[in-house]
N, C-alpha and C positions, 0 to 999 in steps of 0.2 A: 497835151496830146489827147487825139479822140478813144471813147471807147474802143473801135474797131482796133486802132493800133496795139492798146495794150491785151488787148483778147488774145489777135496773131500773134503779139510776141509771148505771149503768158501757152497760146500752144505750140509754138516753136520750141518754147523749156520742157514742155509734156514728153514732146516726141522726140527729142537730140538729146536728153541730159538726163529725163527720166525712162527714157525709154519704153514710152505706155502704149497699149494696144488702142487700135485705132477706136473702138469701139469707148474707151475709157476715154480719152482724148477729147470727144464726142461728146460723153456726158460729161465730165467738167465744164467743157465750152459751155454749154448747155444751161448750167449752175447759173454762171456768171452773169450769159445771155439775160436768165431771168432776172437779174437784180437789174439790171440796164429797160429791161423792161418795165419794172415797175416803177423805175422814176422817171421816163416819158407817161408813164399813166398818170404819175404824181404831181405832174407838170415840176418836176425839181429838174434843174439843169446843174446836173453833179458831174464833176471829173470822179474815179476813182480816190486819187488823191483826196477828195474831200469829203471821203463815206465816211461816217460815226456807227458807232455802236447804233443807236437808236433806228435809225434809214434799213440797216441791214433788221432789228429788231420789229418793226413795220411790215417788212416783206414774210419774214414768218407769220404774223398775223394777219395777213390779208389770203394767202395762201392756204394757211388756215380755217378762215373763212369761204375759201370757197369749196372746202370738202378734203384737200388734200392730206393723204394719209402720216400717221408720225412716221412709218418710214420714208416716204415720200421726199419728208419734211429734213429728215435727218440727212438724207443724200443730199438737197440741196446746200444744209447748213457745212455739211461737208468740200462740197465744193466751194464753196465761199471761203473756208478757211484754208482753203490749197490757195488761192487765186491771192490772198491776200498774207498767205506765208511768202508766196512766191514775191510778191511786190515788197514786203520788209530785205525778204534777201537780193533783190538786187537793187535793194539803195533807195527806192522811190518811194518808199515812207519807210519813216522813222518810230510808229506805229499802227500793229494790228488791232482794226477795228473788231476782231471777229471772236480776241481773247477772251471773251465773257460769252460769247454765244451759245446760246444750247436750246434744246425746245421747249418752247412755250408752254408757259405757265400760264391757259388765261382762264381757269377756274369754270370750265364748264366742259362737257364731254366734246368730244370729236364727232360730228354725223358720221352716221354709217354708209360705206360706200361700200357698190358689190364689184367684184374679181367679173372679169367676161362673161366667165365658165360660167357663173353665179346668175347671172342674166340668160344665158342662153339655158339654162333648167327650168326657171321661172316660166319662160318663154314654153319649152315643153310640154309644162306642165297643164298648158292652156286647151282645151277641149275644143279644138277647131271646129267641127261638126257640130256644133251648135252656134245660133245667131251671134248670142251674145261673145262667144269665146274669139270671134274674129273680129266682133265689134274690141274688145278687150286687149287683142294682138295690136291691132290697129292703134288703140290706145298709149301702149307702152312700148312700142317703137316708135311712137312720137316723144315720146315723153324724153327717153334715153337718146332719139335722135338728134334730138332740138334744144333740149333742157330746159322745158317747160315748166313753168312753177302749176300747181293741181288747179286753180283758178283759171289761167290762160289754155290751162286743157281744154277744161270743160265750158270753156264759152269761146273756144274754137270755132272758127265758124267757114262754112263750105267754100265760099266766095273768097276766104283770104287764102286759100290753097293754093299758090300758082304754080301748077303742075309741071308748067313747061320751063320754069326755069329751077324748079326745084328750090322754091323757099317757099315759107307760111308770115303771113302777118300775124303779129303777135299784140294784143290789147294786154300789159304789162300794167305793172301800178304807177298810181297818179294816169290812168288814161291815156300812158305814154306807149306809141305805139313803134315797134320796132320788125325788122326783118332779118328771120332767122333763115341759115339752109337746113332742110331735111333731106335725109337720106333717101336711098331709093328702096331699101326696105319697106320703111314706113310709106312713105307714097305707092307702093305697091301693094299691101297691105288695108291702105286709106281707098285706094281704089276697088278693092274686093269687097268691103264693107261695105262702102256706097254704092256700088253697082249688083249685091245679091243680098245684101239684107236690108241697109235703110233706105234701098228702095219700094221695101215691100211693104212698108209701115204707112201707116195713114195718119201724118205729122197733124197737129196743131199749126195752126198760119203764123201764131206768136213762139213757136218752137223750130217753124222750118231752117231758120235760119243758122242754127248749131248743128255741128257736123256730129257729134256721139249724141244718142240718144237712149232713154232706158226703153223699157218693154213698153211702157205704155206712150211711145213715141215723146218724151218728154227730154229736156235738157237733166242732163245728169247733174247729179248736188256730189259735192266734193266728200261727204259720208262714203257715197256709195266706192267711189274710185277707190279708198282707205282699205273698204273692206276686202273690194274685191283683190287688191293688192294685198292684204293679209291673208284671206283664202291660198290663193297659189303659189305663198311663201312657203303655209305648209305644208300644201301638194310637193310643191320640190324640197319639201327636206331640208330648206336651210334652217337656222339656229338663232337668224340676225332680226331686229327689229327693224322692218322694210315700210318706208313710206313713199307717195309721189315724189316727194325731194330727194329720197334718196336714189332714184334715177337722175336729178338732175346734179347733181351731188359727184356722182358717177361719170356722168357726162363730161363732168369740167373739169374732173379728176384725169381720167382717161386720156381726154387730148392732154393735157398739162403734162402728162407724162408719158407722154408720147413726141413728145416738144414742141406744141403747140404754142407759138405768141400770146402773152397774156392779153394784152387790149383783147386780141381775137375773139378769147375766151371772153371775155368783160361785157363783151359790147355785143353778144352772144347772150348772152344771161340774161343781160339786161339791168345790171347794178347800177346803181347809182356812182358815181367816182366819191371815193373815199375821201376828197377834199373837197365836198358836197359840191361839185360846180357841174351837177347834171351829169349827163352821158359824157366818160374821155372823149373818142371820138368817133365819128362816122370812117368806118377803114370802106376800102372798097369793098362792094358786095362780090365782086368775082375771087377777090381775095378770100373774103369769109369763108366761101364756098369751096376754094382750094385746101385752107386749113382743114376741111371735116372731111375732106377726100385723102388728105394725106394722111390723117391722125386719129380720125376716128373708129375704132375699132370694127364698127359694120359697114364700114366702107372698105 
């Protein structure tokens, strides 16, 4: 039997027998969606029937990795373990994969992701009226729209802006280049930057080509982004230790949990596939653009 049938029948048991609000229903489906997700990432062609401890232990740690919160973490693991109580009780396994599951132990801190609210103070906190503070804005609704790594920011470049369909080209590591959607924030924002201040600036011919520039018309050094990103942490009062990643941290967090497709996410980022065989896959680009319409929080 495919995925799809035992999902329906797994939320036919939600709704008739448990009697769960639609909204709970939802996020369990949700759970399970994501494990089906990650092993088309995985390239593993698994029944249900054939999940181990390990496969479900993988999916914490890549989700993991890509910023998601321990509560995040524990909701999913939670739903994993309804999905797959549910399949010992009605006869289709004979064991739960899920009986040792719990969160991850992988000996290094969690990045810090910020809360909306957390962004939109930051955001406040920015001194519009001044060149740089728009140039700055501009910045970091890229960064949170796209999920930019601080390198692909700063060597951003004007010409891969394509305003009219609303993505940017993205020069990613190993010189592998990808297409990401931006919001219309950030492109509204990237548009007021270029059109009333790094218009005014009297570029270098070997600098014209990068879209942020610092004061003295030059391509910005990934230092500068750091600090200026620690600056207006303090301005707004948070507590957390904020870096470029952790807008993009946030970025994949947010759709993710908002129920965004993981490939979507993946191949959005720009990661490598975890079973080193390059990029999962090229999804469609109207697709991608759908997912950050539906799920991203500034859209």
């Amino acid at each position: 039997m495919a995925w799809d049938v035992y999902i329906q029948e797994y939320e036919n048991y939600l709704k008739l027998e448990r009697s769960l609000s639609e909204n709970s229903v939802e996020a369990y489906v949700h759970d399970v969606a994501k494990l089906k997700q990650f092993l088309d990432i995985s390239n593993l062609e698994l029944t249900p029937l054939q999940i181990e401890y390990q496969h479900l232990q993988d999916l914490i740690e890549y989700i993991n990795d890509l910023g998601m919160t321990p509560h995040s973490q524990a909701r999913i693991i939670s739903g994993l373990k309804s999905f797959f109580k549910y399949m010992v009780y009605e006869g289709e396994m004979d064991k739960d994969p899920t009986t040792l599951l719990e969160a991850p132990k992988l000996g290094r801190k969690l990045p810090d992701t910020l809360a909306v609210h957390e962004i939109e103070l930051i955001f406040e906190a920015i001194d519009h009226s001044k060149p740089e503070g728009m140039r700055n804005r501009a910045m970091l609704e890229t960064l949170y729209s796209s999920g930019l790594r601080v390198t692909e920011l700063i060597g951003l470049r004007t010409a891969n802006i394509h305003f009219d369909i609303g993505f940017v080209r993205v020069l990613g590591k190993g010189n592998k280049e990808r297409l990401v959607p931006i919001g219309r924030e950030a492109l509204k924002f990237i548009n007021i930057y270029r059109d009333e201040v790094r218009s005014h600036l009297d570029v270098p011919e070997d600098h014209k080509p990068f879209l942020f520039l610092n004061r003295r018309a030059k391509q910005l050094s990934r230092q500068m982004v750091f600090m200026m990103i620690k600056d207006l942490v303090a301005l707004a009062g948070l507590k957390k230790t904020v870096s470029p990643h952790t807008f993009r941290h946030s970025f994949a967090t947010h759709l993710i949990e908002g129920g965004a497709d993981l490939r979507a996410v993946q191949e959005m980022l720009g990661h490598e596939s975890i079973t080193t065989t390059e990029i999962y896959t090229h999804l469609d680009r109207d697709y991608l653009k759908q997912v950050i319409q539906d799920f991203h929080p500034r859209s």
